[in-house]
N, C-alpha and C positions, 0 to 999 in steps of 0.2 A: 403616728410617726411624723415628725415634722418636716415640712419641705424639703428644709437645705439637707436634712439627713438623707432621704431619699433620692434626691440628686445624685450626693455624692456616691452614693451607694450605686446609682448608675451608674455614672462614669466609671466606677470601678469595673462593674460588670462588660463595659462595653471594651473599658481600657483590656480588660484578661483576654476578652475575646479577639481584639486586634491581636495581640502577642500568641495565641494559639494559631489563627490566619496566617499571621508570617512565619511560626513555625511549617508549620503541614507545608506551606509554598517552599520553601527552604528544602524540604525533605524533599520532597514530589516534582522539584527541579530536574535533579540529577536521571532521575528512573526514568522521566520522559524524553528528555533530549539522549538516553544513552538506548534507548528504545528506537532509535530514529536511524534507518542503515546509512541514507541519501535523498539530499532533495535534488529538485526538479523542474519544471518550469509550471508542472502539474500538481508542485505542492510535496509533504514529505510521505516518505512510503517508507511505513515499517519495515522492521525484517521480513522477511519473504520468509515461508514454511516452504517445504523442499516440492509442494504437489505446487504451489503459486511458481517456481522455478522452473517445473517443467511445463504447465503449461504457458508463460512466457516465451520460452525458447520455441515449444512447439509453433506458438501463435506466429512467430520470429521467422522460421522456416517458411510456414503459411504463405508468409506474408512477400517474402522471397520469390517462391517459386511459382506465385500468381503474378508478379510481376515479369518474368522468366517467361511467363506464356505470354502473357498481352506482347511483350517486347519481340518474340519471336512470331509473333502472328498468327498461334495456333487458332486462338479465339480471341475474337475482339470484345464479346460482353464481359467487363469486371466482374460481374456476378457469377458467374458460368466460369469463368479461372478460377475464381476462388474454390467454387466446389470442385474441380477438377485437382484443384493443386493441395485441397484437402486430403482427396481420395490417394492423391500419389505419395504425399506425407506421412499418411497411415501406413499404406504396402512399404515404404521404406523400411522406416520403425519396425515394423511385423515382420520384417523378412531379416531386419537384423536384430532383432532378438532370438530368430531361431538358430542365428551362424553367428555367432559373435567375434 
């Protein structure tokens, strides 16, 4: 096969191959930025499944009512609020689930 035939015959191959790349990119655009709920300072976070949703809020709560205790001066160790303001999170939840 003589040189310049096979040349060209690359270029060809490589030319299709670009034009496949900017298809797939083209398609695979949309799906991923429509996959995207909200960015952040932390970068984008997908949609959330509904169990990532509650423990969010739950954490949210947490994160509240540990602050609620230091603030109030029950307990001064941040470590020890938290477990405590866990344990009250739970009985909350658990006790309105049974009375709704």
């Amino acid at each position: 096969m003589p040189k310049k035939l096979w040349f060209a015959e690359q270029q060809q191959i490589k030319g299709n191959f670009m034009k496949l790349i900017l298809i797939l990119s083209i398609s695979l655009a949309p799906i991923v930025f429509c996959s995207c709920s909200w960015s952040s300072k932390n970068g984008w976070s997908w949609s959330d499944s509904d169990s990532v949703k509650r423990e969010k809020e739950q954490n949210r709560k947490i994160r509240r009512k540990t602050d609620r205790i230091l603030e109030v001066g029950r307990i001064n160790d941040r470590g020890e609020a938290r477990r405590q303001a866990k344990g009250e999170v739970f009985e909350e939840e658990f006790f309105r689930s049974l009375n709704p």
